[in-house]
C-alpha positions as CSV (number, residue, x, y, z in Angstrom):
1,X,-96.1,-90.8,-21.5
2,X,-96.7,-88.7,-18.2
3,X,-94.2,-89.1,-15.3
4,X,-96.0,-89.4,-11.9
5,X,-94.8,-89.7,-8.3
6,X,-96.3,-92.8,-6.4
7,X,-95.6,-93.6,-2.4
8,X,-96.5,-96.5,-0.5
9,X,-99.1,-96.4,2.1
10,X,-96.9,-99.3,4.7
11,X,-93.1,-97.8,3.8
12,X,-93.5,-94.7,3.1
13,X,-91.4,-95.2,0.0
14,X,-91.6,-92.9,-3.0
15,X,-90.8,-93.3,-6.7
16,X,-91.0,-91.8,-10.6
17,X,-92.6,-93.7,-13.0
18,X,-93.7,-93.1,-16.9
19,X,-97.0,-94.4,-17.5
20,X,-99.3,-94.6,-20.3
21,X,-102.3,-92.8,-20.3
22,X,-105.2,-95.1,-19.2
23,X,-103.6,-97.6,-17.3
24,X,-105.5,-98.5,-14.0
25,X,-102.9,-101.0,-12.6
26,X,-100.8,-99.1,-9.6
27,X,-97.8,-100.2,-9.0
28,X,-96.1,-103.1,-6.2
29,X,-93.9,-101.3,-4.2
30,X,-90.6,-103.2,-4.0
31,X,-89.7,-102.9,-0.3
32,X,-92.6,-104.5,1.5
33,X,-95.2,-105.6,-1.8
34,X,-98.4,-103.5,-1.1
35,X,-99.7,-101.6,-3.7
36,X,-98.6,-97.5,-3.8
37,X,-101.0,-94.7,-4.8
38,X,-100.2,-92.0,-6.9
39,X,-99.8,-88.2,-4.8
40,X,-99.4,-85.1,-5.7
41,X,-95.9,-83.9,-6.9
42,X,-94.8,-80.0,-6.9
43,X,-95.0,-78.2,-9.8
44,X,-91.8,-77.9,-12.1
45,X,-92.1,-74.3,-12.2
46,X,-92.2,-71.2,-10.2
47,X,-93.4,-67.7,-10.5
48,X,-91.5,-65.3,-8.5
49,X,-90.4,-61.8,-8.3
50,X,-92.9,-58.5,-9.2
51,X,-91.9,-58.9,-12.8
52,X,-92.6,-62.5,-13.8
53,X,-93.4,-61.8,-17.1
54,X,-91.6,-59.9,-19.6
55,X,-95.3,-58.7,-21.3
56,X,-96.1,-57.1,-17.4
57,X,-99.1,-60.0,-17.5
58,X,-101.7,-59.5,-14.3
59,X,-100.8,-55.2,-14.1
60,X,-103.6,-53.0,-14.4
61,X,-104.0,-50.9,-18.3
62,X,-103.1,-47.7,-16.4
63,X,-99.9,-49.3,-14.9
64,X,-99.0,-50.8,-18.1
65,X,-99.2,-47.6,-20.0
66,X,-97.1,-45.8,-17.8
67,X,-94.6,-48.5,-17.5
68,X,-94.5,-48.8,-21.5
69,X,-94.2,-44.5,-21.5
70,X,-90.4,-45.6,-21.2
71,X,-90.2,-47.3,-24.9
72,X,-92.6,-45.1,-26.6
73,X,-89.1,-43.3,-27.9
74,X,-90.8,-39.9,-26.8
C-alpha cells in the first residue's frame, strides 16, 4: 500500500497514511472533523553534486570518453 500525505483544508493539520490503491474515501481529520485532501509530498530522494551517478549518466559521448581515458589501463 502507498503512503500519502493529507492536510486539512480548516486546521491546517497534516498526516501519513497507508492506503489501498482505489479507495475514494478521504479521510476525517481528527481536530475539527472536515474531510482532508491529499497534497503533494517532497520526493524521498535527491540528486546532487556534478557526479550523481557513478555511470557519468546525462554527460555528453565526448566527455565520457575522455573521463573513461583514465581506466582504459593505457
Amino acid at each position: 500500500m502507498p503512503v500519502y500525505e493529507f492536510a486539512c483544508s480548516k486546521c491546517g493539520k497534516r498526516l501519513e497514511m497507508l492506503v489501498k490503491i482505489g479507495t475514494k474515501k478521504e479521510p476525517v481529520c481528527d481536530m475539527c472533523g472536515k474531510p482532508m485532501k491529499k497534497v503533494m509530498s517532497a520526493p524521498a530522494f535527491i540528486l546532487n553534486g556534478s557526479r550523481w551517478a557513478h555511470d557519468n549518466y546525462g554527460l555528453s559521448p565526448a566527455t565520457k570518453s575522455k573521463k573513461g581515458d583514465k581506466n582504459n589501463g593505457t
